[in-house]
C-alpha positions as protocol buffer text, in pm:
chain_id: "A"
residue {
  index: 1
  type: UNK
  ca { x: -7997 y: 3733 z: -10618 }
}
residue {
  index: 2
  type: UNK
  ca { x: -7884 y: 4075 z: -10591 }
}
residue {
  index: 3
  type: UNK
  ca { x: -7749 y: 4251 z: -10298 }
}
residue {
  index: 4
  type: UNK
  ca { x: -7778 y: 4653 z: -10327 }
}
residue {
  index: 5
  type: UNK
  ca { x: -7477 y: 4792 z: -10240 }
}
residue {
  index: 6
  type: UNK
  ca { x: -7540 y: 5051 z: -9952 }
}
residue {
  index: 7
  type: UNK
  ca { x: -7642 y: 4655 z: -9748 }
}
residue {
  index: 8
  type: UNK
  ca { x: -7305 y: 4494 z: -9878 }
}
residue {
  index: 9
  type: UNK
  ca { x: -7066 y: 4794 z: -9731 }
}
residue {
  index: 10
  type: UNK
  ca { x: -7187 y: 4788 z: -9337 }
}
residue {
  index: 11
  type: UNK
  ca { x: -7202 y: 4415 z: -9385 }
}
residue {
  index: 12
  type: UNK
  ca { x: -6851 y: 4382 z: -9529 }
}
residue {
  index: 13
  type: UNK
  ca { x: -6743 y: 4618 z: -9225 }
}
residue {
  index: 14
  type: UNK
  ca { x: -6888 y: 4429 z: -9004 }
}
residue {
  index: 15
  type: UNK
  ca { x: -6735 y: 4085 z: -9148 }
}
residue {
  index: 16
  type: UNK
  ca { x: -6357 y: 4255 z: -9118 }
}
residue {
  index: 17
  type: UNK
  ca { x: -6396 y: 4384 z: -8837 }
}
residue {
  index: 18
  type: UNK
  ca { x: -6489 y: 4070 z: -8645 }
}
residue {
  index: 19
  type: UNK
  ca { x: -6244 y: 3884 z: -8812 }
}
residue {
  index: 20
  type: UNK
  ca { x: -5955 y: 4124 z: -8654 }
}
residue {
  index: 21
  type: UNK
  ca { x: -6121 y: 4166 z: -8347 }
}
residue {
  index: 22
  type: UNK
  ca { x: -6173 y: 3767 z: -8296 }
}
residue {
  index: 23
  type: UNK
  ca { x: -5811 y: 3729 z: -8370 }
}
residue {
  index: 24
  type: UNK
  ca { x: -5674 y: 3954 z: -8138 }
}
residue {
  index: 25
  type: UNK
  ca { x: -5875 y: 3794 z: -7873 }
}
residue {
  index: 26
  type: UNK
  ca { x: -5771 y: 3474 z: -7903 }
}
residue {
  index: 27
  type: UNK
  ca { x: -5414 y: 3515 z: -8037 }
}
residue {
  index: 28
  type: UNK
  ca { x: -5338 y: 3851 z: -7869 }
}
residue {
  index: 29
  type: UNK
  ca { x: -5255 y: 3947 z: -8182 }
}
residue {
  index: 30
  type: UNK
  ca { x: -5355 y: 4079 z: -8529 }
}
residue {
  index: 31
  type: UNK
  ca { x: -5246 y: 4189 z: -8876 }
}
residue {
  index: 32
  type: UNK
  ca { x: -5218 y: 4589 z: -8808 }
}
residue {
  index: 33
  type: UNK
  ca { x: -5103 y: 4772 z: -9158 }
}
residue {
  index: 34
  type: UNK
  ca { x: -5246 y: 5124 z: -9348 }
}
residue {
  index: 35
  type: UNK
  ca { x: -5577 y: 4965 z: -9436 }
}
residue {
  index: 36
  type: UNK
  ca { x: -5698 y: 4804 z: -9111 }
}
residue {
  index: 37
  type: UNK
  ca { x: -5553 y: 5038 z: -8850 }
}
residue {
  index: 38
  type: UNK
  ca { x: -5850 y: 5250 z: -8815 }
}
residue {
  index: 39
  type: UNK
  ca { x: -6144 y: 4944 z: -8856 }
}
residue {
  index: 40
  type: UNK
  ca { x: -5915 y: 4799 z: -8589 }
}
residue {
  index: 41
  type: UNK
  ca { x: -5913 y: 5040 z: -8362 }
}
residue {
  index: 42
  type: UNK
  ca { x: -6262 y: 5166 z: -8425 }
}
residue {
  index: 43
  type: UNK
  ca { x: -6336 y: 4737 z: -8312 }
}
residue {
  index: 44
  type: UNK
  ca { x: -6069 y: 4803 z: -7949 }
}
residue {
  index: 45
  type: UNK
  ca { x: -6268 y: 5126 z: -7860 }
}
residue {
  index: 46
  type: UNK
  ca { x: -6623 y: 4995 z: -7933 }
}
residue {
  index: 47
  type: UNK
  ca { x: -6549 y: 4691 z: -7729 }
}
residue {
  index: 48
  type: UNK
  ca { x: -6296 y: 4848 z: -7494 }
}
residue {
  index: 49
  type: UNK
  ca { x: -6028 y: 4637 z: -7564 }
}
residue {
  index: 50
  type: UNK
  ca { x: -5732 y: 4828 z: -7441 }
}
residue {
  index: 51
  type: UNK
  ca { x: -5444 y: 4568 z: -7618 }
}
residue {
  index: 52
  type: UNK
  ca { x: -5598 y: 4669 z: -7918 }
}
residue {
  index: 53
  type: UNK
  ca { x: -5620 y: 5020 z: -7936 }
}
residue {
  index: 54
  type: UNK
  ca { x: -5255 y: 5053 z: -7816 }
}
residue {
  index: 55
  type: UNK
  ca { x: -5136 y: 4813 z: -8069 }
}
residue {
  index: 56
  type: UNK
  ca { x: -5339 y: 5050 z: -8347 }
}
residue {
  index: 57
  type: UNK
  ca { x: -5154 y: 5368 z: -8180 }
}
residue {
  index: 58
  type: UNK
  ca { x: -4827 y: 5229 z: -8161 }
}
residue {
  index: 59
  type: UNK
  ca { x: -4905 y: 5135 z: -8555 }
}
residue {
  index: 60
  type: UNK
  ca { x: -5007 y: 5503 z: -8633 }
}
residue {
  index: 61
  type: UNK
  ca { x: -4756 y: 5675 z: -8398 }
}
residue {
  index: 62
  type: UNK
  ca { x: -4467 y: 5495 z: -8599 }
}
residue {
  index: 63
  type: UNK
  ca { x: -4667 y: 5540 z: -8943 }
}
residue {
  index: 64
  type: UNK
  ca { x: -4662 y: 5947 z: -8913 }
}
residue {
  index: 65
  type: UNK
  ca { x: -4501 y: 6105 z: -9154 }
}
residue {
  index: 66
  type: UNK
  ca { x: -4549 y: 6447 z: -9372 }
}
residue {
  index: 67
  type: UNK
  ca { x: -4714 y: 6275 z: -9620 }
}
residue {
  index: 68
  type: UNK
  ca { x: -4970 y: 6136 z: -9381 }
}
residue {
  index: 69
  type: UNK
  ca { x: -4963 y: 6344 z: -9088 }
}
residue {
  index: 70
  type: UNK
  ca { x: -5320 y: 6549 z: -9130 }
}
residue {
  index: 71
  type: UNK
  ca { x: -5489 y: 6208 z: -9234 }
}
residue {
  index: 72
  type: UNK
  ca { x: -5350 y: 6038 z: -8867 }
}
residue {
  index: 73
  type: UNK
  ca { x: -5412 y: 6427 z: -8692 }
}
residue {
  index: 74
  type: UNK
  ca { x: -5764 y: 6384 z: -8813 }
}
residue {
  index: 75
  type: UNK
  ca { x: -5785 y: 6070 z: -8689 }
}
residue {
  index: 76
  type: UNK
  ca { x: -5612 y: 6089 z: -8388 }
}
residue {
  index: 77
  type: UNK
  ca { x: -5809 y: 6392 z: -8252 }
}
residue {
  index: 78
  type: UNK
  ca { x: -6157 y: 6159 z: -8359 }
}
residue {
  index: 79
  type: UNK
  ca { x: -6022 y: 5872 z: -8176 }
}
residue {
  index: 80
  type: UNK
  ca { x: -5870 y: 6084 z: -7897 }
}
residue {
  index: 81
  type: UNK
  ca { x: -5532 y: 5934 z: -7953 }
}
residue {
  index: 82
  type: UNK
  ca { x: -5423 y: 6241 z: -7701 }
}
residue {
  index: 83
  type: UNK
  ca { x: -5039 y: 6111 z: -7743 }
}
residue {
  index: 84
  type: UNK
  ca { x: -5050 y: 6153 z: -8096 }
}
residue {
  index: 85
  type: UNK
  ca { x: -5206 y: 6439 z: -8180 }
}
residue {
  index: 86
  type: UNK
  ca { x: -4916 y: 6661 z: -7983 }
}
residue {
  index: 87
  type: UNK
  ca { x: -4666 y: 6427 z: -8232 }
}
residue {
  index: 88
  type: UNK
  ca { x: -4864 y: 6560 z: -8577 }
}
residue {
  index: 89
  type: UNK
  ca { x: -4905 y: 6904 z: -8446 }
}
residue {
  index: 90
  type: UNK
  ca { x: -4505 y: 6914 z: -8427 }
}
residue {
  index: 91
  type: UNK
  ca { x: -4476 y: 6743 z: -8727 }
}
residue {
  index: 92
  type: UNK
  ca { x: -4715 y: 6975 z: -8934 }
}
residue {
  index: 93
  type: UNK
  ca { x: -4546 y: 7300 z: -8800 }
}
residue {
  index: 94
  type: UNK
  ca { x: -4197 y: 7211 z: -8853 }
}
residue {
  index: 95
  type: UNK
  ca { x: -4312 y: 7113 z: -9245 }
}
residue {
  index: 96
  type: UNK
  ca { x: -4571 y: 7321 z: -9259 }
}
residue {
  index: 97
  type: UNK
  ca { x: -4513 y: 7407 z: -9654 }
}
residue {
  index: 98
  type: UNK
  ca { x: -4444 y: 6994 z: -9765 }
}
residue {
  index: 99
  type: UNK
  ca { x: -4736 y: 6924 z: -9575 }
}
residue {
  index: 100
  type: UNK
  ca { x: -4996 y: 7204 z: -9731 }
}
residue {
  index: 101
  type: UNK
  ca { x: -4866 y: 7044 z: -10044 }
}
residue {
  index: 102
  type: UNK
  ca { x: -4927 y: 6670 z: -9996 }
}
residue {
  index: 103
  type: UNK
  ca { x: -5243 y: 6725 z: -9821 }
}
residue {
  index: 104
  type: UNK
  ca { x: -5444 y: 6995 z: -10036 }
}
């Protein structure tokens, strides 16, 4: 049987994302690191889970660095994170030449 793959991607989203969000709800907790922060708090803000979403912002407010910081501003500004985005905006104009160089 094959599965094409523009089904298998939603469907693999979809299988992650219920797996954190069904974990936080009944353990009031989760595994938050780089590659589930935003599926995790794309799952709190669908669903309105407020734990959730400020367990993903405390992850990405403590995860911003220069390296990063235009990846989680992006982010942060879709998400309306309105506590972080003041953070990156500091962060990007006191390095604004390290982070023009990581980021382009």
């Amino acid at each position: 049987m094959h599965i094409p793959t523009r089904l298998l991607v939603p469907y693999i989203f979809y299988v992650l994302q219920y797996f954190f969000l069904d974990r936080y709800v009944y353990t009031n907790n989760t595994i938050i690191h780089g590659e589930t922060v935003l599926m995790c708090l794309h799952a709190g803000k669908k669903y309105c889970i407020k734990g959730l979403e400020d367990l993903c912002t405390q992850f990405l407010d403590s995860s911003v660095s220069v390296e990063n910081v235009c990846t989680i501003f992006e982010q942060a500004r879709f998400f309306e994170l309105s506590d972080l985005v003041p953070k990156c905006k500091t962060i990007m104009k006191k390095n604004e030449l390290e982070v023009v160089g990581n980021d382009f």
